[in-house]
C-alpha positions in Angstrom: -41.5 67.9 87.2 -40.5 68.0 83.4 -37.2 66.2 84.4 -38.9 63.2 86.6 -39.4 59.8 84.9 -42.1 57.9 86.1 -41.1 54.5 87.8 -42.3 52.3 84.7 -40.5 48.3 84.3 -39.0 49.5 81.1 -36.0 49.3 79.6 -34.7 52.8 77.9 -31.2 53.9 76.7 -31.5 55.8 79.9 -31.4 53.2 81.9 -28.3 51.6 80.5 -24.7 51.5 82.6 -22.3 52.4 80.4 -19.3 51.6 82.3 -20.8 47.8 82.5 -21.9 47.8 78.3 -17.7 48.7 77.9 -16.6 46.0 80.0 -18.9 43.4 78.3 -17.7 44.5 75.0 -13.9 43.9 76.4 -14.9 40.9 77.6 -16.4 40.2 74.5 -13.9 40.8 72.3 -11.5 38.6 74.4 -13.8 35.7 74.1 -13.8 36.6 70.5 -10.4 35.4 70.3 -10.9 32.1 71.9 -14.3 30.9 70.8 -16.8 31.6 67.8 -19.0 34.0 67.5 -22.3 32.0 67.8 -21.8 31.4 71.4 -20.9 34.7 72.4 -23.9 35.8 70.6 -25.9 33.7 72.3 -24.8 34.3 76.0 -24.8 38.4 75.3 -28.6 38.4 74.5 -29.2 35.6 76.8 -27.6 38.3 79.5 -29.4 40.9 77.9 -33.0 39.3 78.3 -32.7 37.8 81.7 -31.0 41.5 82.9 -33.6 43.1 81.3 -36.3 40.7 83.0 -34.5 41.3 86.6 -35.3 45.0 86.0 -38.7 44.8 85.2 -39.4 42.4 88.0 -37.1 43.4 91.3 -34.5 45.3 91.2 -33.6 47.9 88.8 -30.3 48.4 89.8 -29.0 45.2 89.5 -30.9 44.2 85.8 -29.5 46.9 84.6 -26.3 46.4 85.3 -26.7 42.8 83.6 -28.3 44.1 81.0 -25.9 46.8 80.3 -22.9 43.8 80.5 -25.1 41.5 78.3 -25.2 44.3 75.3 -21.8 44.7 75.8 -20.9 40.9 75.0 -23.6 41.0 72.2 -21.6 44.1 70.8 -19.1 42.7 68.9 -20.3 39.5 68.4 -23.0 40.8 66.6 -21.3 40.8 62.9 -19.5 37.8 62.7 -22.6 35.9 64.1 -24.7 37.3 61.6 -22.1 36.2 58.7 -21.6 33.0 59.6 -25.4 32.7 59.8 -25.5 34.1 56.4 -22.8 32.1 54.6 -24.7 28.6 56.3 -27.5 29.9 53.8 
């Protein structure tokens, strides 16, 4: 029994898809190249919430999956967001 989780509505690193947080951060990067980095920012963690929301409420398959993809986008727009925040100081 020491390798059984119990069924809790939370969100661990275990839980995360890693094949869905690398797409997101390609996809990320991409839309890097076209918009700034405030957006992207904003529509990773957006992802992130409402996947991690969908897993805590129905299904735990599918919010992860968006959460895992919203991470990815948040990935590298992290920096750049937070610099441009920074320099509006």
């Amino acid at each position: 029994m020491t390798g059984l989780l119990p069924r809790t509505g939370e969100f661990t690193g275990r839980n995360v898809r890693w094949r869905w947080l690398a797409a997101g951060a390609v996809c990320g990067a991409v839309a890097m190249v076209v918009a700034s980095a405030l957006p992207i920012a904003t529509i990773g963690a957006a992802a992130a919430l409402l996947g991690i929301a969908v897993f805590a409420c129905t299904g735990r398959s599918v919010g992860a999956v968006i959460a895992s993809a919203g991470l990815g986008v948040l990935v590298p727009s992290t920096v750049p967001a937070l610099l441009i925040l920074v320099s509006a100081l």
